[in-house]
C-alpha positions in Angstrom: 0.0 0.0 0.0 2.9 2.2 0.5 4.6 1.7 -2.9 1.2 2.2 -4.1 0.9 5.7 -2.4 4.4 6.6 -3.6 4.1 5.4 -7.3 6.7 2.8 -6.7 6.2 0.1 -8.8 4.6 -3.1 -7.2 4.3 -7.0 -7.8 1.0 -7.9 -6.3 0.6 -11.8 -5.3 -3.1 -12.4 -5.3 -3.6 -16.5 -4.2 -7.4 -16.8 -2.1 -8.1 -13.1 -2.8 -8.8 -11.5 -5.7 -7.9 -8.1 -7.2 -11.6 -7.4 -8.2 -12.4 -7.4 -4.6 -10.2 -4.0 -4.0 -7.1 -4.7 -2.9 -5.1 -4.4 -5.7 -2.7 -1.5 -6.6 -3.6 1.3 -8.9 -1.6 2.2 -11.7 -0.6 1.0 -14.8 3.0 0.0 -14.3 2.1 -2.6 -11.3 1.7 -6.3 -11.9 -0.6 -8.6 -10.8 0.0 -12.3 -10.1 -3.7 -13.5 -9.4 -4.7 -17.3 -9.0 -7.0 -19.0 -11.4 -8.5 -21.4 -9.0 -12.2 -22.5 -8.7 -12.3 -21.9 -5.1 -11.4 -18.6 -5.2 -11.6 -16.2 -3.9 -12.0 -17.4 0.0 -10.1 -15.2 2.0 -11.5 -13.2 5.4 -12.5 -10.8 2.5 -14.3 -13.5 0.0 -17.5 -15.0 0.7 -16.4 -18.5 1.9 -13.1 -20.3 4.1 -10.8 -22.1 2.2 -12.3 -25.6 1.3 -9.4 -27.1 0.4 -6.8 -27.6 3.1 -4.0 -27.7 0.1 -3.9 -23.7 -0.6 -4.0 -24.6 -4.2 -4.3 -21.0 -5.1 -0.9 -20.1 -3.8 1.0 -23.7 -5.0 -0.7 -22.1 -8.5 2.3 -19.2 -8.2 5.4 -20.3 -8.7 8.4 -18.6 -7.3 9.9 -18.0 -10.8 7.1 -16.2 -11.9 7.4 -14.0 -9.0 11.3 -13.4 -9.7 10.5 -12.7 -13.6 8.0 -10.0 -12.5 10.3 -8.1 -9.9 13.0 -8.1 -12.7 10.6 -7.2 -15.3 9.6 -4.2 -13.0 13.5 -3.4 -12.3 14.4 -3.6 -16.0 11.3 -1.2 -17.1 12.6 1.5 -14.8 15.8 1.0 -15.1 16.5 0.1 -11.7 20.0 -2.0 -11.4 20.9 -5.5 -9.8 23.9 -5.0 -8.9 25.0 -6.2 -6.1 21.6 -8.3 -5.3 
């Protein structure tokens, strides 16, 4: 929410909740790693508990797809690694 409020690019990891439901940052240089489960979403904020004990929807994003987003972001604004 910070980054958000300071324009600071953000990777947003969305597993039982979903973007749609309000929580997800504004602005057009942000990206959004949402879920595609059946279940979903059923966080405190959804409209059910988690059925399935598993946590599918956060197994469903990989850590790689995580890293390629935060370098994506670093590369688009120009942001170095060095060092990291």
């Amino acid at each position: 929410h910070m980054a958000t409020a300071l324009r600071v690019p953000v990777v947003a990891i969305f597993g039982p909740t979903h973007p749609k439901l309000g929580f997800a940052p504004v602005g057009s240089k942000n990206v959004i790693l949402c879920a595609d489960a059946e279940c979903s979403p059923c966080s405190l904020h959804g409209e059910k508990r988690c059925s399935k004990q598993s946590r599918i929807c956060m197994e469903q994003i990989k850590p790689e797809m995580v890293v390629d987003a935060v370098l994506g972001l670093l590369k688009q604004n120009k942001f170095t690694t060095k060092g990291a």
